[in-house]
C-alpha positions as CSV (number, residue, x, y, z in Angstrom):
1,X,14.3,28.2,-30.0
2,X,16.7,26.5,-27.9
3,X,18.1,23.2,-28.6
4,X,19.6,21.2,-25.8
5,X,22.5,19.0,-26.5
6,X,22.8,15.3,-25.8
7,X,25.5,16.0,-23.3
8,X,23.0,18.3,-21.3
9,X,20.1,15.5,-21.4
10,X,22.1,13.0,-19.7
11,X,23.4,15.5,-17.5
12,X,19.6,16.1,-16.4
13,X,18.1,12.5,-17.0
14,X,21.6,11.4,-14.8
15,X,20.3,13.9,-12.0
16,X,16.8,13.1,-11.9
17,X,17.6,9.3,-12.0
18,X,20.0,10.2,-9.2
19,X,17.4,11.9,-7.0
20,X,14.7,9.1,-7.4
21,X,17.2,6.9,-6.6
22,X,17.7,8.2,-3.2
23,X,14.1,8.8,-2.7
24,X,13.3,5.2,-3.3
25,X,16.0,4.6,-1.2
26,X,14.9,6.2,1.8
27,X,11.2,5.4,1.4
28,X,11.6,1.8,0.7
29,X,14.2,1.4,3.7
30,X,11.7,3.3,6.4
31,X,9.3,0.8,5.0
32,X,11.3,-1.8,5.8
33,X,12.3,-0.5,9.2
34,X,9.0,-0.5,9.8
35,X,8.0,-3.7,9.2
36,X,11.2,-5.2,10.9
37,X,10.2,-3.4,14.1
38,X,6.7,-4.9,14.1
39,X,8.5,-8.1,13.7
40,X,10.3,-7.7,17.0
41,X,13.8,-8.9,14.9
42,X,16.1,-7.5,17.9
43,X,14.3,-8.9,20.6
44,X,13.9,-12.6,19.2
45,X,17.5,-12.4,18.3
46,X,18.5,-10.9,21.8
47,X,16.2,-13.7,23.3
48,X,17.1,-16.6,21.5
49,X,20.7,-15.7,20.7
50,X,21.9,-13.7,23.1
51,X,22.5,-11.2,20.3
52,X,22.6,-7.4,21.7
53,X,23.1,-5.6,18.1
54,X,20.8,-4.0,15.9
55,X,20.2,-6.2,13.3
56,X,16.9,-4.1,12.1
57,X,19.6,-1.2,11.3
58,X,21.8,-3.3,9.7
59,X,19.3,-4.4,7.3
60,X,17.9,-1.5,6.7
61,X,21.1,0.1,5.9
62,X,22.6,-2.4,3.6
63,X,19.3,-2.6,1.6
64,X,19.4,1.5,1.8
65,X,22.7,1.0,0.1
66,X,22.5,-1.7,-2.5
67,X,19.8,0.9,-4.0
68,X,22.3,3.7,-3.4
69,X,24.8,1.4,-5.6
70,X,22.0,0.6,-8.0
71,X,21.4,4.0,-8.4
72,X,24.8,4.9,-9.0
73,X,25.7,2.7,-11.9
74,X,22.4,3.3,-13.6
75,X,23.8,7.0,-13.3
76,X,27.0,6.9,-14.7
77,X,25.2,3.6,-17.3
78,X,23.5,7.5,-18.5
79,X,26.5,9.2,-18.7
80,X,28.4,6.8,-21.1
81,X,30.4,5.4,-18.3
82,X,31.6,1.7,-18.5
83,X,29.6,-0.1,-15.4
84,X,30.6,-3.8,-16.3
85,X,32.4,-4.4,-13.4
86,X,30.7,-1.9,-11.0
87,X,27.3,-4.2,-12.4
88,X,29.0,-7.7,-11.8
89,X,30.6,-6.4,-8.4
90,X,26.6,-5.6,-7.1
91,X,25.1,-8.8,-8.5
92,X,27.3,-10.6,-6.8
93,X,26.9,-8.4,-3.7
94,X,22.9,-8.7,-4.2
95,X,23.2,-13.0,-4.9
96,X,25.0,-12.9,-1.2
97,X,23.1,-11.0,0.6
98,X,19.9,-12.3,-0.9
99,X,20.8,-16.4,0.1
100,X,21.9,-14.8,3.3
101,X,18.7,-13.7,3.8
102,X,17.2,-16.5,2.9
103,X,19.1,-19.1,4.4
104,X,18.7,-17.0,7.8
105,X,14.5,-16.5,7.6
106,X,13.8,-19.6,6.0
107,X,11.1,-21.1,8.8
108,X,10.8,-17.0,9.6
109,X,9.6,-16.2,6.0
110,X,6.2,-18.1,6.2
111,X,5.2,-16.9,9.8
112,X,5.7,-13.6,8.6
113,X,3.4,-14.1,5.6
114,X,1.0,-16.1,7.6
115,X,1.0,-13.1,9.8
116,X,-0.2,-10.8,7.2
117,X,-2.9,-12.9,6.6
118,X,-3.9,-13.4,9.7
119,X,-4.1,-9.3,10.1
120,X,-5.6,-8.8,6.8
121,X,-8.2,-11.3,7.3
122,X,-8.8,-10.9,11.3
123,X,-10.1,-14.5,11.1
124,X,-9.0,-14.7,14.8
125,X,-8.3,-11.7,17.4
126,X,-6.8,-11.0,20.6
127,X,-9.3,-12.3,23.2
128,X,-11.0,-15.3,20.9
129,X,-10.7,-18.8,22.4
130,X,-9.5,-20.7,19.9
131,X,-8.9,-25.2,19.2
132,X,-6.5,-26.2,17.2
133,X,-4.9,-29.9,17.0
134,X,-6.9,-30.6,20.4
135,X,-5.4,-27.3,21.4
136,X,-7.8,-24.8,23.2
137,X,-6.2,-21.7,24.4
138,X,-7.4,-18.0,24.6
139,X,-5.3,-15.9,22.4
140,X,-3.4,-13.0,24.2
141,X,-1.4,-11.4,21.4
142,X,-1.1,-11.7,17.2
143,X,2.3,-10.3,16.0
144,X,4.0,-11.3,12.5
145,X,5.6,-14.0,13.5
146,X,3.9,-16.2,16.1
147,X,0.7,-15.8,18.1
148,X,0.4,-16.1,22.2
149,X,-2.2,-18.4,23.6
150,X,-3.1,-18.8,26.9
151,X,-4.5,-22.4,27.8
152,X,-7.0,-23.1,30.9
153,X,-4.4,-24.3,33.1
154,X,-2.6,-20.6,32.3
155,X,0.1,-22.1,30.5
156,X,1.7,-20.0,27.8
157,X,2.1,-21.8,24.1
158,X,3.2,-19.5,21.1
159,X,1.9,-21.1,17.9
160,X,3.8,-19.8,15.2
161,X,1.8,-18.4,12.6
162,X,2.2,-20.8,9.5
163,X,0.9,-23.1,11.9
164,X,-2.4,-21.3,12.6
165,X,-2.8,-20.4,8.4
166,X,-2.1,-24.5,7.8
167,X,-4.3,-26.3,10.3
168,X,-7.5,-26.6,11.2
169,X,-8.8,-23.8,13.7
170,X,-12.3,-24.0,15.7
171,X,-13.3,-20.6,17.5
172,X,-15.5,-20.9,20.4
């Protein structure tokens, strides 16, 4: 019978902990990707702002890495390494980026829940003429953030999608 040391149990929980680490990493940041891209981030940036970088990868990657970092101190927190600093150094990293965040997609952060709903629920579709506030349009196109309707005198309104979720909505 074999008996393993303590040494050689953190050595393998360390590892394991280390590999799920960047696993969730690189699962959680394609799902994010992924929902970025569907939210057109680049091109309402590039539109509105004139802003020609990725953002979506910039994201992506700094979220990839604050779980990198997470992993990393609870890795060496296993190993009987001091992390106090390494721990204060990413809250603090995580408290600015998350008010960053927040402060940037604050009137963002309801259309994009709205639009979930809106998918989840299909309560209106593309091609469904549609009155809202004396409003009567025939919807073109549904994303995340905002919907495209197209009124009788073919002009083009985009309603964001809190809007549609808060008021009143009559389908013809």
């Amino acid at each position: 019978m074999v008996i393993y040391s303590d040494t050689v149990i953190k050595i393998i929980t360390s590892f394991l902990i280390l590999i799920l680490g960047l696993v969730l990493a690189n699962v959680l940041s394609n799902i994010l990707r992924k929902v970025l891209k569907e939210a057109e981030i680049n091109k309402i940036l590039a539109k509105q702002f004139k802003i020609k970088i990725s953002v979506e990868n910039y994201l992506v990657n700094i979220f990839k890495y604050l779980i990198y970092f997470a992993a990393a101190i609870t890795v060496l927190n296993q190993l009987g390494i001091p992390t106090f600093i390494l721990r204060i150094i990413f809250l603090v990293i995580v408290i600015i980026v998350i008010v960053f965040i927040v402060l940037a997609f604050k009137d963002w952060i309801p259309n994009l829940v709205s639009g979930f709903y809106i998918y989840k629920t299909q309560k209106i579709k593309t091609g469904d003429t549609i009155i809202m506030n004396g409003l009567t349009g025939k919807v073109k196109r549904i994303n995340l953030i905002e919907t495209k309707i197209i009124t009788k005198n073919n002009e083009v309104i985009f309603i964001p999608n809190s809007n549609i979720t808060k008021y009143e909505i009559v389908k013809k």
